[in-house]
C-alpha positions as CSV (number, residue, x, y, z in Angstrom):
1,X,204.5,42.4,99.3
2,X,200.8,40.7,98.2
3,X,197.9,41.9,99.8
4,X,195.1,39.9,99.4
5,X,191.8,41.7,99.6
6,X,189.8,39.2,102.1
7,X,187.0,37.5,100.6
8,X,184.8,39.4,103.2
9,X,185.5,42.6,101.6
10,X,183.0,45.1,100.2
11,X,183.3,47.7,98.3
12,X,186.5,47.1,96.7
13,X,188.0,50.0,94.8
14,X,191.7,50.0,93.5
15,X,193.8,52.4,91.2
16,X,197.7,52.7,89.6
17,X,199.0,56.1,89.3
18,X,202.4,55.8,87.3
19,X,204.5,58.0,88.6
20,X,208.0,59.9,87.1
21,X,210.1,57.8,89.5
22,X,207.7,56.1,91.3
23,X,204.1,54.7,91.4
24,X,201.3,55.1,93.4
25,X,198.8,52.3,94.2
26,X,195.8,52.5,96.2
27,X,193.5,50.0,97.5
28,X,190.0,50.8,99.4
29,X,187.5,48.0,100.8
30,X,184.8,47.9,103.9
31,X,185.4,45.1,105.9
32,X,183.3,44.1,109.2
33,X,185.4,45.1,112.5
34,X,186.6,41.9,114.1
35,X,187.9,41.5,110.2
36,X,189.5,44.4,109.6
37,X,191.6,44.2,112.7
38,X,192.8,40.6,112.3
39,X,193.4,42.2,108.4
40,X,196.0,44.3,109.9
41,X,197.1,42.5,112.2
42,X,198.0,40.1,109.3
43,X,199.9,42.5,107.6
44,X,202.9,42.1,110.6
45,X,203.3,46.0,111.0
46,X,206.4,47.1,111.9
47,X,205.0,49.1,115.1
48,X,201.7,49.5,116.6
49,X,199.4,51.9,114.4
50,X,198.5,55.0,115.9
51,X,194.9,56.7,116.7
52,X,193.7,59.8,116.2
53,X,190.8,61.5,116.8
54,X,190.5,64.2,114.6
55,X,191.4,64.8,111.0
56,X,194.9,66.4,110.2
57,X,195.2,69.8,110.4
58,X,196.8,69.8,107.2
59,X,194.6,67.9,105.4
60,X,193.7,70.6,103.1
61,X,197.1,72.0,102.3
62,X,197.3,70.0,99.3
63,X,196.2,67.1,96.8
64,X,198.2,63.9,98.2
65,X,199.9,62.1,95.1
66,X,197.9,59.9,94.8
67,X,194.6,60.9,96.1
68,X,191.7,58.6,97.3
69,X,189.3,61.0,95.4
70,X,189.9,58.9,92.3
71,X,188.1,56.5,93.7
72,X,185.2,58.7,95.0
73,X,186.3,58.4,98.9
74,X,187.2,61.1,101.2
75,X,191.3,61.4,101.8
76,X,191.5,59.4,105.6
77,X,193.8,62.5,106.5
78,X,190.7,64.5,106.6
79,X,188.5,62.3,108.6
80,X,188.1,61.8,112.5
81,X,188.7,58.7,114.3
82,X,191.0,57.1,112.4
83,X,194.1,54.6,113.2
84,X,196.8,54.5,110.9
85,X,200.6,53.8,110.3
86,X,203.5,52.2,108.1
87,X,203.1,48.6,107.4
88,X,206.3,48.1,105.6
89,X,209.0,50.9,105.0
90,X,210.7,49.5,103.0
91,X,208.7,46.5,102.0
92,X,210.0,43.3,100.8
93,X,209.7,42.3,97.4
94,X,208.5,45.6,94.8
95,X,206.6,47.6,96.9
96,X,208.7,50.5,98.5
97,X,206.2,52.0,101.4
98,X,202.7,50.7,102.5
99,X,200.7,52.6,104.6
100,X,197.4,51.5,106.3
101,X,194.5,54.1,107.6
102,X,190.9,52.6,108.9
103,X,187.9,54.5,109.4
104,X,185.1,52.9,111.3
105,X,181.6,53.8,108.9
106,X,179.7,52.5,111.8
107,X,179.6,50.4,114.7
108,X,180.2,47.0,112.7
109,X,182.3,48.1,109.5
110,X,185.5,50.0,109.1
111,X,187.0,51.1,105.8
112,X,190.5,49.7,105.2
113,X,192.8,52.5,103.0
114,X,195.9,51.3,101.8
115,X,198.4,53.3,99.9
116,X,201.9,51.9,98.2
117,X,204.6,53.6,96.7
118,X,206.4,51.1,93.8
């Protein structure tokens, strides 16, 4: 699957984790709102994303596999008001999982989160 990071974007922040058996890839960038929601709704998910309005209760159990904190943002299980889902599972081409989390920062931006599995 290609994601193209829209040429809107700001604050773009990307990193590869190889893996034993599989790869981690994560992709962060603040788009304005009416352009992150036609972002995702470019992205054809499967089902409709869900909301939530606080973080996940588990969000501090553990250090996800590959973390958002290498890229000096907070994990988007830990924040409130966030929508999130499955894009793709499994994805065409390399890509075996994409997941999609936005967090508004304020009334006119959100922050897109996207994590893969390869």
């Amino acid at each position: 699957m290609d994601t193209m990071v829209p040429s809107q974007a700001t604050d773009v922040r990307a990193a590869y984790q190889k893996g034993f058996q599989d790869d981690g890839l994560l992709l962060a960038f603040t788009l304005p709102e009416g352009d992150a929601e036609a972002f995702v709704r470019g992205l054809r998910p499967d089902s409709p994303l869900s909301h939530r309005s606080r973080p996940l209760a588990s969000a501090g159990d553990g250090e996800p596999a590959a973390p958002f904190a290498h890229l000096g943002l907070p994990e988007p299980e830990a924040l409130a008001d966030v929508t999130e889902g499955p894009v793709c599972t499994p994805c065409e081409d390399d890509l075996n999982s994409l997941t999609i989390a936005l967090h508004p920062l304020d009334a006119q931006h959100s922050r897109v989160y996207l994590r893969g599995v390869d």
